[in-house]
C-alpha positions as CSV (number, residue, x, y, z in Angstrom):
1,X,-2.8,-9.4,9.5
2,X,-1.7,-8.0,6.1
3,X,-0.7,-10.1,2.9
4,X,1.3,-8.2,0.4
5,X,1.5,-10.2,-2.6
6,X,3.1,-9.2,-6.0
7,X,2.7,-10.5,-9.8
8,X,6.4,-11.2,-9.9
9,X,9.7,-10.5,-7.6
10,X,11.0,-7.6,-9.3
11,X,7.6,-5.8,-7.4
12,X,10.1,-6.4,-4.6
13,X,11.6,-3.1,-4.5
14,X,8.2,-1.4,-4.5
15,X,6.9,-3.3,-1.7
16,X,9.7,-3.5,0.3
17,X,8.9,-0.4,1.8
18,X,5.5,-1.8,2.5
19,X,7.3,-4.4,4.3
20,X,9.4,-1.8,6.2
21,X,6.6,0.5,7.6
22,X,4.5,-2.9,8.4
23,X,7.6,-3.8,10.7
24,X,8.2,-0.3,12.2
25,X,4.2,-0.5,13.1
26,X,4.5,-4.3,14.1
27,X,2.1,-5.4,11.9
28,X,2.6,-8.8,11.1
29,X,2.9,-9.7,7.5
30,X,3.6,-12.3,4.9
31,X,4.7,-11.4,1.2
32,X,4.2,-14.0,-1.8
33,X,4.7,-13.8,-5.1
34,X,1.6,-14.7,-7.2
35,X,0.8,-14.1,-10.9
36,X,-3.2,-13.7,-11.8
37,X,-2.6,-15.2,-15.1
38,X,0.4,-17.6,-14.4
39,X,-0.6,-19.4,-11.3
40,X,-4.7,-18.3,-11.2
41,X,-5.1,-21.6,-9.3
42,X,-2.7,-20.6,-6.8
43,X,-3.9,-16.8,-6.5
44,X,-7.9,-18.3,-6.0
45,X,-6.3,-20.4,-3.3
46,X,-4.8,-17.6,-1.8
47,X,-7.7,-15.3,-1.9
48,X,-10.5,-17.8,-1.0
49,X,-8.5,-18.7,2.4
50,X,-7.3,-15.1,3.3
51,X,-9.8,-13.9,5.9
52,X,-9.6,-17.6,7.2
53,X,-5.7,-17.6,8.1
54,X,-6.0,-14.4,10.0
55,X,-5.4,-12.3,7.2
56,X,-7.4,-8.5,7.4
57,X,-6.2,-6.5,4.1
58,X,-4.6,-7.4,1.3
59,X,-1.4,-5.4,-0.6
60,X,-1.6,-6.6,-3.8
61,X,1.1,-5.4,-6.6
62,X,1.0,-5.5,-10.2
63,X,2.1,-4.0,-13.2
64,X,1.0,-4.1,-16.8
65,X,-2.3,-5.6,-17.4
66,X,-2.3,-5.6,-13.2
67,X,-5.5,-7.9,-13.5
68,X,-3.9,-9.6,-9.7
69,X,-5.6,-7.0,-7.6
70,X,-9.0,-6.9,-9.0
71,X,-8.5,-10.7,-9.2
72,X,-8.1,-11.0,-5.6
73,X,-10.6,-8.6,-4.5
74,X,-13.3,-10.1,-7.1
75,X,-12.5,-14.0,-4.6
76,X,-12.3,-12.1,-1.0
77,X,-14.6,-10.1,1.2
78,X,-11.4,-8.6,2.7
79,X,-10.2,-5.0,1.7
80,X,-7.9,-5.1,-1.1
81,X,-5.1,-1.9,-1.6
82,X,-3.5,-2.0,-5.1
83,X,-0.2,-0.7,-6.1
84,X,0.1,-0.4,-10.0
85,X,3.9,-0.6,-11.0
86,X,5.7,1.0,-13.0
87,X,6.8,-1.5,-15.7
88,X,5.4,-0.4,-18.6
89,X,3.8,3.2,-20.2
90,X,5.1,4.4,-17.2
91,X,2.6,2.6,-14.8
92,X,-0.3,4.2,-16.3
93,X,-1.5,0.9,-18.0
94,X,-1.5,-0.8,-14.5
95,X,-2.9,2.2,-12.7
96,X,-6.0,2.3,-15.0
97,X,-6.2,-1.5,-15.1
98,X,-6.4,-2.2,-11.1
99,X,-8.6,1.4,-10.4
100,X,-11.3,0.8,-13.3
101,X,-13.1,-1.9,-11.5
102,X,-16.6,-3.0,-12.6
103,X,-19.1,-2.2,-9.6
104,X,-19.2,-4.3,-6.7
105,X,-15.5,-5.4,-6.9
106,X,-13.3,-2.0,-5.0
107,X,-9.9,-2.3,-5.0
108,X,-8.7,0.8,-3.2
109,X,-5.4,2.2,-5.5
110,X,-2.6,4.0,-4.2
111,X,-0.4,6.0,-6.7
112,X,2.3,4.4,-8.9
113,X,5.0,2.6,-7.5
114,X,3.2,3.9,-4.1
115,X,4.1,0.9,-1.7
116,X,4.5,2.6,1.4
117,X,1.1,4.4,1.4
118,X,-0.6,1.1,0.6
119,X,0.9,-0.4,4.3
120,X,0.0,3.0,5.5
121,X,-3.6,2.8,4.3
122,X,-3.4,-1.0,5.6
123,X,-2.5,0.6,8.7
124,X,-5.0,3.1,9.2
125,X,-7.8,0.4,8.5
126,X,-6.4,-1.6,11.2
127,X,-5.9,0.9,13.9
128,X,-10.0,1.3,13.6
129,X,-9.9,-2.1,15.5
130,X,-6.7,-1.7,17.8
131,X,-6.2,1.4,19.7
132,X,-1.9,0.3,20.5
133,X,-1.7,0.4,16.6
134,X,-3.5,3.7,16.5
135,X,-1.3,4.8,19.0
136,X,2.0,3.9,17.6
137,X,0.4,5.5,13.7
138,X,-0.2,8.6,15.9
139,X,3.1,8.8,16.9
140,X,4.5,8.2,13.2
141,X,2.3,10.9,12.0
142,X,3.4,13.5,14.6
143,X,6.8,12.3,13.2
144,X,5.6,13.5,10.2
145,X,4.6,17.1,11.3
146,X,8.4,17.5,13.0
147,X,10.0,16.8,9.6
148,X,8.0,19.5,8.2
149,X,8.2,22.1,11.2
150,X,12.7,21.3,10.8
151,X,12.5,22.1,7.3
152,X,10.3,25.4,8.0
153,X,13.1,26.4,10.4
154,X,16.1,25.4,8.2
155,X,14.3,27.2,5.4
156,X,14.0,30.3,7.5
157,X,17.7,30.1,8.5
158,X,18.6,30.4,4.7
159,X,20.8,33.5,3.7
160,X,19.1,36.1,1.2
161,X,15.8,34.6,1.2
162,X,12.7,36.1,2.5
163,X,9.7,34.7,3.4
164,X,6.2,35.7,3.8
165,X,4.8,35.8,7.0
166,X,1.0,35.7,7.8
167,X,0.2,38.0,11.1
């Protein structure tokens, strides 16, 4: 259902936690390594076929010039989610590169080095079509709320600080 590609392998630590929250939702997945200007053949092949193998949103990584995203969406009617990396200027050259996209070719961008909220934004555009996946994001979101309300109450339990209460 989701294809998380990156321009090179050292992406990999980046979208391994794609990956991760992908299998904790079992969403399936496949990840490939694809460069926009090294194997362009390769990357039209991928996006052209997408939709056709099953495939419903596309991950797609890059840093630098981070021309693979915008590449991809420019070849595919599917959503596309990019995730500039941090490699260079501090990821701002490939956060500007994959979020200033001429009109007509969206690549929805996620922050710098954000590879987990790209599989959740995957995620939520998939649970429109599939109420079990809603259900299970549901459940990782009330998970969510629990880690906040535990660190409220460990916060409160702290010695010689007071906090503000609202009546």
């Amino acid at each position: 259902m989701v294809s998380i590609i990156m321009g090179s392998t050292s992406d990999l630590p980046v979208l391994r936690k794609a990956a991760d929250f992908l299998e904790q939702m079992q969403v399936p997945f496949e990840m490939n390594a694809l460069s926009a200007h090294r194997t362009p053949r390769a990357v039209e092949e991928f996006a052209t076929g997408a939709a056709a193998r099953g495939v419903r949103v596309i991950i797609a990584a890059a840093g630098m010039a981070a021309a693979l995203p915008g590449v991809i969406a420019a070849l595919t009617p599917l959503p596309v989610i990019g995730v500039p990396i941090d490699s260079t200027l501090q990821g701002q050259d490939a956060l500007l590169s994959i979020v200033m996209m001429p009109p007509g070719i969206p690549v929805a961008t996620v922050g710098i080095n954000a590879g987990l909220n790209a599989a959740v934004l995957a995620v939520r555009i998939l649970a429109l079509s599939d109420p079990d996946l809603a259900a299970r994001y549901a459940d990782w979101c009330a998970g969510l709320s629990r880690k906040i309300e535990k660190a409220n109450e460990e916060l409160r339990g702290i010695e010689g600080y007071q906090f503000m209460v609202k009546a």
